[in-house]
N, C-alpha and C positions, 0 to 999 in steps of 0.2 A: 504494500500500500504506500502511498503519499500521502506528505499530513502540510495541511497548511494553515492558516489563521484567518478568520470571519472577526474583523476588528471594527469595532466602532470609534469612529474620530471624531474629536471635536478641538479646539483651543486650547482646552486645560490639559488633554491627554498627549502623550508621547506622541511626538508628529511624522507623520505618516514618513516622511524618506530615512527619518534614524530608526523606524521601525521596522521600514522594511530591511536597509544593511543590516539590520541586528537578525531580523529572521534568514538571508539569505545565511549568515554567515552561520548560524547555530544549525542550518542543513533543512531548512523547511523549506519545500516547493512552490509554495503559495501564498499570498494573500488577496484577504478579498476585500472588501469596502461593502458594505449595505447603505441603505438609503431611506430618510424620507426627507420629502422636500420641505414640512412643515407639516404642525403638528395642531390640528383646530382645537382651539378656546375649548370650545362646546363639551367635547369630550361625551361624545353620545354610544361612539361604540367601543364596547370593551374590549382592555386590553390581552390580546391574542393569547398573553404567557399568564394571563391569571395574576388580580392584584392592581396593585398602580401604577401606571406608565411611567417607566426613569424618563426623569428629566431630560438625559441624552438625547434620547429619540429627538427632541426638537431642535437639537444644537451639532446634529451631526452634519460633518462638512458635503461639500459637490464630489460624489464619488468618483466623477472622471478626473475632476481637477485634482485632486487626493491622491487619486492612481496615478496619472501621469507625473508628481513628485517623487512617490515610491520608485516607477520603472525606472529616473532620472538618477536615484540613487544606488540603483541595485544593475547585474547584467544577467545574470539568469534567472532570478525570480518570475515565479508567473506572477500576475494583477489583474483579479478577477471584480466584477461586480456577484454582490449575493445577498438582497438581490440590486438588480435595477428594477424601478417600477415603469414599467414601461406604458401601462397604460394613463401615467399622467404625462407622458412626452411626445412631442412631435416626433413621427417616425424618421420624416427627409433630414432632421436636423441631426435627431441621433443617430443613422445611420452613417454620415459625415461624421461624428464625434467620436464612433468605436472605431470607426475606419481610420482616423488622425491618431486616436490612440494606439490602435494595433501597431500602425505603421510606424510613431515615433519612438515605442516600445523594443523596437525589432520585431515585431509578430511572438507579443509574451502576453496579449489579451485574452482572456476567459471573459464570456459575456452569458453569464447570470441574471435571468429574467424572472418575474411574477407578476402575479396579480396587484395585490396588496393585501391586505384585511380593513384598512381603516377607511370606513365611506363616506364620511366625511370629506378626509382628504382627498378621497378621488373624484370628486364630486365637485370640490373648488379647481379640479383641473377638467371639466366637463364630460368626466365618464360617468353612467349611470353602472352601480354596482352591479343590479342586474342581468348589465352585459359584459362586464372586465373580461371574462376570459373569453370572449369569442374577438373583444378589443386588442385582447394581449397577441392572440393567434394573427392579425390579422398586422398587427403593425411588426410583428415581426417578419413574419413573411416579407412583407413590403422593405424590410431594411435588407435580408438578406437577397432580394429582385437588384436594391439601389448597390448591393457590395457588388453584382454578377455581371455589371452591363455600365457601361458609360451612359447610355440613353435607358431609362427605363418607364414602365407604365406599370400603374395598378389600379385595378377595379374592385374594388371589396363593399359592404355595408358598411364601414365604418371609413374604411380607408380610398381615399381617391386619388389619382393623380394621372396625366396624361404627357408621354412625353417628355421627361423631364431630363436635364444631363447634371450627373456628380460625375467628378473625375478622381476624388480622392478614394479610394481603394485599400483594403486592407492588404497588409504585406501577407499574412495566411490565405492561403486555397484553400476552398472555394469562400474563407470566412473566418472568424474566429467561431470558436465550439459555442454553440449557444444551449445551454445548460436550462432546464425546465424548473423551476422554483415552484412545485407543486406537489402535496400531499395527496390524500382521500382517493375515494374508489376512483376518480377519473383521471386521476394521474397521470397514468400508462396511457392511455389514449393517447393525451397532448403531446405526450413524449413522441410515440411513435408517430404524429399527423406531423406534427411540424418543430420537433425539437432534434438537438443532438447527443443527447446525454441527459440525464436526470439527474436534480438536484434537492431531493428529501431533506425532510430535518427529524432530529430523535421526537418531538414534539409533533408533530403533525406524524408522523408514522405509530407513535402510544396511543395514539387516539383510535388509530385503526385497526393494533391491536388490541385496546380494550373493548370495541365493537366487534369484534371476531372470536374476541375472551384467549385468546394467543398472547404469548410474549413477544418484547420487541425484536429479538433476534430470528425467532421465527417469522415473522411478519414479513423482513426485509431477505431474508432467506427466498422465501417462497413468491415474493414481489418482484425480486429481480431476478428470478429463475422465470418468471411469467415474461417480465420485460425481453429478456433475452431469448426465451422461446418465441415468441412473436416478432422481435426484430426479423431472428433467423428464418423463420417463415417470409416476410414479408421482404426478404433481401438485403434486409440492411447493415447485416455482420452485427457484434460486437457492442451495445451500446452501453460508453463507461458508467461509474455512477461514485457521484461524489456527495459524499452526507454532513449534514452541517449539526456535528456533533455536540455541542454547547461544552462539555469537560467530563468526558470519557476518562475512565482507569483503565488498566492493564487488560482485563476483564472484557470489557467492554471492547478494546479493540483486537482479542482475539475470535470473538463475535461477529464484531463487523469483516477480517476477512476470511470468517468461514461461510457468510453470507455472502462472499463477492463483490463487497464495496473497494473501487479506484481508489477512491481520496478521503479523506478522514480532515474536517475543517473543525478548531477548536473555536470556542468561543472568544472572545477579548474585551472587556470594557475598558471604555478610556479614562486608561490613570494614568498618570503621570512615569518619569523613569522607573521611581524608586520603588514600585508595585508591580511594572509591567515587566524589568529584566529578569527577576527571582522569577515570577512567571514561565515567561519563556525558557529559560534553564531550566526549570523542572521539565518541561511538555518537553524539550529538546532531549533529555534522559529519559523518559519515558516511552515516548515511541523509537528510539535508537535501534528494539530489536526489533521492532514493526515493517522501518524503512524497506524501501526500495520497491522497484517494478513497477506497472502501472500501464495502462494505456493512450493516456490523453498526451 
């Protein structure tokens, strides 16, 4: 397996390019950045992890501008989004934005997409919840049309455009991997319609074992044994799967690779140096006998 970091940034916390040299050099493959763009007053829909929303969530930095300091500071690190919310963004613009980053990266972009949970939020960027994921399906699609073609068109229900020319292109063929931020029974569908890899969390996949009355290792055992039988039917080889761990033990990630999970992403809140290097040293001695191999 590969194990990387799902970090939240802000101001006060350890800044993103001395964080990433610190992970590149302690042996971690990854980091990723999550997002929200703002956090509504109202506070109408409850918070996804149960409890009271951290503060952070409202003070977290622009995960592209955040990543592209990180890739500036590091040379082999990937820099991923986990997620991006893609259904509060213009699709022509972000497709331009991961394509700039990919490229100015060396082609070290992972591009991490979802829904969201908070409707509010998605609401003051003109998505009706009701439809996000048929929004998410459909602007992604359309960024991976704008990575394929110098002139491109798309004709969707939500998505339009006729014609159009970007010239900036991702340094990766055919794209960077676009990773599904998606739990529950429909999961696998989205994976398999229009994603390239799966990107679970321990959290949204306990739910779906304790609706099955399963443990979590069998769950994702048997989930991505379905994933991969399906790909393989449907031609598509192999498809990775990277899980957004929150702080797994030893335990835990001998679990995840007898389940067949690629990447193993720990949690990170943002503290400052003096919280987050003891941190990282531990996780870096702990997955030590984990390392290596992987797909993506």
């Amino acid at each position: 397996m590969r194990f990387g970091l799902s970090a939240w940034t802000a101001e006060y916390a350890l800044q993103p390019a001395e964080l990433a040299r610190t992970a590149e050099q302690l042996g971690f493959e990854s980091l990723f950045f999550p997002e929200h763009t703002h956090i509504p007053a109202s506070r109408e829909t409850p918070f996804i992890g149960g409890g009271d929303l951290p503060d952070y969530y409202a003070d977290t930095y622009d995960p592209f501008v955040a990543l592209m300091s990180a890739a500036a500071a590091t040379s082999s690190l990937r820099i991923g989004t986990a997620i991006c919310l893609v259904v509060e963004r213009d699709p022509i613009v972000l497709a331009r934005e991961t394509a700039t980053l990919d490229r100015l990266s060396g082609g070290r972009f992972v591009f991490g997409v979802g829904a969201g949970w908070n409707f509010e939020e998605m609401r003051g960027h003109g998505t009706d919840p009701k439809t996000r994921f048929r929004v998410l399906r459909e602007r992604v699609e359309a960024i991976k049309a704008i990575w394929s073609a110098r002139e491109t068109s798309y004709q969707g229900e939500f998505v339009r455009f006729e014609r159009i020319w970007q010239g900036v292109k991702p340094l990766q063929k055919p794209g960077p991997p676009v990773l599904v931020g998606l739990d529950g029974p429909k999961a696998l569908d989205h994976v398999l319609a229009w994603g390239d890899e799966w990107l679970p969390t321990v959290r949204g996949e306990r739910d779906v074992a304790a609706k099955l009355g399963l443990e979590l290792p069998e769950v994702l055992r048997r989930r991505i044994a379905e994933l991969r039988e399906r790909a393989d039917a449907a031609g598509r080889g192999r498809i990775p799967v990277t899980l957004a761990a929150g702080s797994p033990d030893a335990r835990d990630l001998e679990a995840f690779a007898q389940a067949g999970i690629d990447r193993v992403l720990f949690g990170l809140e943002p503290r400052g140096r003096d919280e987050v290097l003891p941190r990282l040293e531990a996780v870096a001695e702990l997955i030590g006998p984990y390392s290596g191999g992987g797909s993506t």
